[in-house]
C-alpha positions as CSV (number, residue, x, y, z in Angstrom):
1,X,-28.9,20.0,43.8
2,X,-26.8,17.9,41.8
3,X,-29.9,15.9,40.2
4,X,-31.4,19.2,38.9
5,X,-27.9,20.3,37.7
6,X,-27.9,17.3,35.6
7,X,-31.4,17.0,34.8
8,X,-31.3,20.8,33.4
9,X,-28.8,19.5,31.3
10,X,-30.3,17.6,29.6
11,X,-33.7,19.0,29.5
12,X,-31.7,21.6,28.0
13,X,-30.4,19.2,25.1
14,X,-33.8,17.9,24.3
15,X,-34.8,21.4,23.1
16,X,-32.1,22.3,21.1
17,X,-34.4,23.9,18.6
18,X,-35.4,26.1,20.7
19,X,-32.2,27.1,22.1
20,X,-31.1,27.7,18.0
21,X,-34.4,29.9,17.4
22,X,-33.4,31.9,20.6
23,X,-29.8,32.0,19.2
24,X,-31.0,33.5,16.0
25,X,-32.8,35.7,17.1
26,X,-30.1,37.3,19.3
27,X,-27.9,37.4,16.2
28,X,-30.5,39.7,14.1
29,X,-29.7,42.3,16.8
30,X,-26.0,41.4,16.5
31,X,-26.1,42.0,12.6
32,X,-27.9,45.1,12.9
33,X,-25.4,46.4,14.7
34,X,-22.6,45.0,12.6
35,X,-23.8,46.4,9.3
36,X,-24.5,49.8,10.8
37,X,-21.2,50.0,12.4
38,X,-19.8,48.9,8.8
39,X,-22.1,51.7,7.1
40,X,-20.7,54.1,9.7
41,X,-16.6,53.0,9.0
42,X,-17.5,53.7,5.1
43,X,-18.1,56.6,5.6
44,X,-16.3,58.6,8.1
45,X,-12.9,56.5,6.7
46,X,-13.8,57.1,3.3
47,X,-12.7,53.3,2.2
48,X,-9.3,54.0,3.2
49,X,-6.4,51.8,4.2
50,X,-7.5,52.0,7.8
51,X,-11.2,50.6,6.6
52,X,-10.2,47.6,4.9
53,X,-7.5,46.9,7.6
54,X,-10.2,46.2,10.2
55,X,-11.7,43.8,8.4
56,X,-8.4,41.9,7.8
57,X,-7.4,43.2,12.0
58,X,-9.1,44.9,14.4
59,X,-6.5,47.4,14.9
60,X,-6.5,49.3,18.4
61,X,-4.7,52.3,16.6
62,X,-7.6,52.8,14.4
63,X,-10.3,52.6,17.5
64,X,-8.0,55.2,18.8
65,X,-7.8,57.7,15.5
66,X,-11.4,56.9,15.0
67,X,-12.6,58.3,18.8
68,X,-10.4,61.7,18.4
69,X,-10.9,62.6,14.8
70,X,-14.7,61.0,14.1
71,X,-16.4,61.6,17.4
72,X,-19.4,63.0,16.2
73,X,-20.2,60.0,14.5
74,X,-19.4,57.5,16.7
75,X,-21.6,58.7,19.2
76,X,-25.0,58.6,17.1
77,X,-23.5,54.5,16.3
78,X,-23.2,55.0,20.4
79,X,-27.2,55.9,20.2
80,X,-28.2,53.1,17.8
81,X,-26.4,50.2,19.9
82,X,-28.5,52.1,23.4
83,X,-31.8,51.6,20.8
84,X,-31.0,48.1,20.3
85,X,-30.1,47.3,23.7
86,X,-33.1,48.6,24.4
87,X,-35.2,46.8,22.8
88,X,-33.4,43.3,23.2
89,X,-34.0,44.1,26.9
90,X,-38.2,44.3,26.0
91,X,-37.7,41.1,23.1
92,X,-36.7,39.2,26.5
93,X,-39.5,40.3,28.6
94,X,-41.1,37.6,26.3
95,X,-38.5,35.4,25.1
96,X,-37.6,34.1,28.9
97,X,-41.3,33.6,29.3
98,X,-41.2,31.7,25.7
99,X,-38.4,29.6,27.4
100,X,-40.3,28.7,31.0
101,X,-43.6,27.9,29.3
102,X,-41.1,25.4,27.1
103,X,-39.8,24.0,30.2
104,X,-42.9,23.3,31.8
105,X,-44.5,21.5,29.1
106,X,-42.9,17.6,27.7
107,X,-40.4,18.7,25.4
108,X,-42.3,17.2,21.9
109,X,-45.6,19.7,23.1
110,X,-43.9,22.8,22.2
111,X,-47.1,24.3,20.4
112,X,-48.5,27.7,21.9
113,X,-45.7,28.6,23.8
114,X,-45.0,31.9,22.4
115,X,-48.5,32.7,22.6
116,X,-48.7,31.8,26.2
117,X,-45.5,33.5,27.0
118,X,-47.0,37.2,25.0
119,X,-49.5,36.9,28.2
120,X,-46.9,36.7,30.8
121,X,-44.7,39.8,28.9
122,X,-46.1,42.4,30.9
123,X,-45.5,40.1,34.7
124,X,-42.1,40.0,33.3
125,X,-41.3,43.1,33.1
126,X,-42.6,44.1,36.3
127,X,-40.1,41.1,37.6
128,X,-37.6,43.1,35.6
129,X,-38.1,46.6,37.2
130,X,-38.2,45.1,40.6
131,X,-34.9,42.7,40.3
132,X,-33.6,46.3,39.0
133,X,-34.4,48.3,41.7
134,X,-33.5,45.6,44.2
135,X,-29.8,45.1,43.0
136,X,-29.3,48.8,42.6
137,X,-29.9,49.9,46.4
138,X,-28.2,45.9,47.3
139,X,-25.2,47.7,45.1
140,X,-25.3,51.1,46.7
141,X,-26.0,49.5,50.4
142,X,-22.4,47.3,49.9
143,X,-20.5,50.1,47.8
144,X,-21.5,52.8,50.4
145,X,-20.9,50.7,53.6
146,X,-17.0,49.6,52.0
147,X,-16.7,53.7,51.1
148,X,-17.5,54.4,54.8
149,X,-15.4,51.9,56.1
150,X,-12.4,53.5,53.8
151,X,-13.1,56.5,55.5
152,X,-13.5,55.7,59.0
153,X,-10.2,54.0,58.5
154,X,-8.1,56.2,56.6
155,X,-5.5,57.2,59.5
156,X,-4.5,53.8,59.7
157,X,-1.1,53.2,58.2
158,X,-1.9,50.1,57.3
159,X,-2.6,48.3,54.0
160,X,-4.3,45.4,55.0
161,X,-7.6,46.9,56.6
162,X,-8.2,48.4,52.9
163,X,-7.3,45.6,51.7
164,X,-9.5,43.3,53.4
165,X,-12.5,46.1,53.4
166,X,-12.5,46.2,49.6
167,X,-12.1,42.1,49.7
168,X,-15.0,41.6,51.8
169,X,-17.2,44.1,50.2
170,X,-16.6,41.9,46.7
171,X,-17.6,38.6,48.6
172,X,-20.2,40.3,49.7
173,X,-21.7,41.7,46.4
174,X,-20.9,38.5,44.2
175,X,-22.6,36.3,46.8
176,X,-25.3,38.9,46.9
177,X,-25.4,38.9,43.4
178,X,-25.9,35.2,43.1
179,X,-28.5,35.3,45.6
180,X,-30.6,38.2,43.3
181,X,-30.1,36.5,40.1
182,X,-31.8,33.2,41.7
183,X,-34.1,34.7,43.0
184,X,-34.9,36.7,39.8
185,X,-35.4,33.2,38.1
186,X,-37.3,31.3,40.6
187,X,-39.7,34.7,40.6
188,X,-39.9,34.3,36.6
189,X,-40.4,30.0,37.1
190,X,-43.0,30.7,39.7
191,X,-44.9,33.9,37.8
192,X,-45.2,31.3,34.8
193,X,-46.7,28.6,36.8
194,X,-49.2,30.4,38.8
195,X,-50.0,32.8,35.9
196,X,-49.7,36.4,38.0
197,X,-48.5,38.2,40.3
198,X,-45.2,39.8,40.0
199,X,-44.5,41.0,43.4
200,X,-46.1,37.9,45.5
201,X,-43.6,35.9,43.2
202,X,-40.7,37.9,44.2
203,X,-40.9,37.1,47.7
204,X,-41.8,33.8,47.3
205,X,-38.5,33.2,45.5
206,X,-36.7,34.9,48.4
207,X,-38.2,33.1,50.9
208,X,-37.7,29.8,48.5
209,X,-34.3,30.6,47.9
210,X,-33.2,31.9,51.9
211,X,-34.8,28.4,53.2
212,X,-32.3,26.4,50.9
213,X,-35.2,25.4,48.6
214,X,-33.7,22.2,47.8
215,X,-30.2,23.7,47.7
216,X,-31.1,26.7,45.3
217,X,-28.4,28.6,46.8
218,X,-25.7,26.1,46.0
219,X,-27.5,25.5,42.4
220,X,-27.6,28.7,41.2
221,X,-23.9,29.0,42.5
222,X,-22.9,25.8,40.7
223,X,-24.7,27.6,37.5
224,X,-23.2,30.9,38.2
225,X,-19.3,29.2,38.4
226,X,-20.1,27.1,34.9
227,X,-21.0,30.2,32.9
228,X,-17.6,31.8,34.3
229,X,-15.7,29.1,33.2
230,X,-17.5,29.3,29.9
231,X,-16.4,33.1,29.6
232,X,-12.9,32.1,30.5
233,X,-12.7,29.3,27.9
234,X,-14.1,31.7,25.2
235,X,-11.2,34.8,26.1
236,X,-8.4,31.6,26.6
237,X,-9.5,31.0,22.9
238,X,-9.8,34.2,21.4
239,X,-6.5,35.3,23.3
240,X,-4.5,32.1,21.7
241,X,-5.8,32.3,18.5
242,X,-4.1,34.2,16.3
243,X,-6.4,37.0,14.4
244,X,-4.4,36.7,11.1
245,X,-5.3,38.0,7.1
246,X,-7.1,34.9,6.6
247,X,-9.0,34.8,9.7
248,X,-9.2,38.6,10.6
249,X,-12.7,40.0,11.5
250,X,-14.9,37.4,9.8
251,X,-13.1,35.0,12.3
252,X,-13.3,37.1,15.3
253,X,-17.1,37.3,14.8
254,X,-17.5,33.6,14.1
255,X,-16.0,33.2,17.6
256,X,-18.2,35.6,19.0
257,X,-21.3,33.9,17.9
258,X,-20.3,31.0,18.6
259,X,-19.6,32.1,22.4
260,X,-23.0,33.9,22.2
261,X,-25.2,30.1,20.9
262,X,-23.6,28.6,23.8
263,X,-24.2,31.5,26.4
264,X,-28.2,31.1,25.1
265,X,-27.7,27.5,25.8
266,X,-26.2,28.2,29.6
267,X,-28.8,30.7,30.2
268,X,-31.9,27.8,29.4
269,X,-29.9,25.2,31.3
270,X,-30.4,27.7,34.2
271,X,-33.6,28.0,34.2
272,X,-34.3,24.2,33.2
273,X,-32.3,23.1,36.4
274,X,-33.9,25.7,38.6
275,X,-37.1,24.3,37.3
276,X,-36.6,21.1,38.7
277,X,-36.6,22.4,41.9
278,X,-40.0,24.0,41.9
279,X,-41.1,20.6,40.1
């Protein structure tokens, strides 16, 4: 497990251009959205105080005014930012398989990937629909049982049974949700390697990842716990930092993509290390 920690790692490092071209093209969506948004605060404040305040502060008191007098407008910026959700959701359908084929090959024999990876597109997102259901009815399943469990237990005066009900039912999902998310990968590794089938791939990650598969379990939790402490170090630092005139909005979105180039750079390192496994 450790080993293909490591050696993620580094296969990781060795195709940093990749991991950049990824990272761009994550920020075209993220620009979209920003000069739309900046369109939309044009206009419905008019070039006001309040508008050139954001972009020295973001202001809660303006979010606030914005919602109650300009909600009309907000929604249809609401719509575009479901469009473009959208369709980064389909871009990825072929990017992860751009990011497999990568893996699988020596890192300096990068050509043809993205035309390999436009064949496995539609495997991917019958991997996609099928992780989807899957976590929805493991979600319902654990947030039904803990609701029923509430219930059953509702006379008793004490605390502690909720308590520990609600508790367990969050062990239970997280560890769940590691277990999906692995499995999700190894299903993606495996479709790429063998070229088809979606749902044979799916349960050959679970049964891969249920046997231990070389500790995929304990991998894909070690994975799971670095991202987190990524996401904490990016909110310690945009907590700390003080958002001041000559910072303001420019600096917060700095920040922002710099968390987002290395959250593309954790996400290949997850699948590089799981690769190793399958290797």
């Amino acid at each position: 497990m450790i080993r293909a920690y490591l050696a993620g790692a580094r296969a990781t490092l060795r195709r940093w251009p990749l991991v950049i071209v990824l990272w761009l093209i994550v920020a075209v969506f993220g620009l979209a959205f920003a000069l739309a948004s900046g369109a939309w605060l044009t206009q419905a404040l008019d070039g006001s105080l309040a508008t050139r305040t954001l972009f020295r502060e973001l202001d809660a008191n303006v979010f606030v005014d914005l919602w109650y007098h300009h909600r009309e407008g907000l929604r249809g910026l609401l719509v575009l930012a479901a469009v473009l959700g959208v369709l980064h959701v389909v871009l990825w359908w072929w990017l992860h398989g751009v990011v497999i084929c990568a893996l699988q090959r020596p890192a300096d024999d990068a050509e043809g990937v993205w035309t390999q990876a436009l064949g496995l597109a539609p495997a991917m997102a019958q991997l996609f629909v099928i992780a989807t259901v899957v976590f929805v009815v493991f979600s319902g399943a654990v947030g039904g049982g803990a609701y029923a469990l509430l219930r059953v237990t509702r006379p008793s005066p004490s605390a502690l049974i909720w308590e520990a009900i609600i508790g367990g039912a969050a062990l239970i999902w997280v560890s769940g949700y590691v277990f999906l998310v692995a499995v999700h990968d190894h299903a993606r590794l495996r479709v790429c390697r063998i070229g088809r089938g979606a749902l044979p791939a799916y349960g050959w990650a679970i049964s891969f990842v249920m046997r231990g598969g070389e500790g995929a379990f304990p991998l894909a939790c070690a994975l799971q716990a670095s991202s987190l402490a990524l996401w904490a170090a990016y909110h310690a630092v945009s907590l700390n930092v003080p958002m001041t005139e000559v910072l303001g909005l420019t600096g917060s979105l700095l920040l922002g993509e710099a968390f987002i180039l290395a959250r593309v750079w954790v996400r290949v390192w997850f699948f590089a290390a799981q690769n190793e496994l399958q290797s």
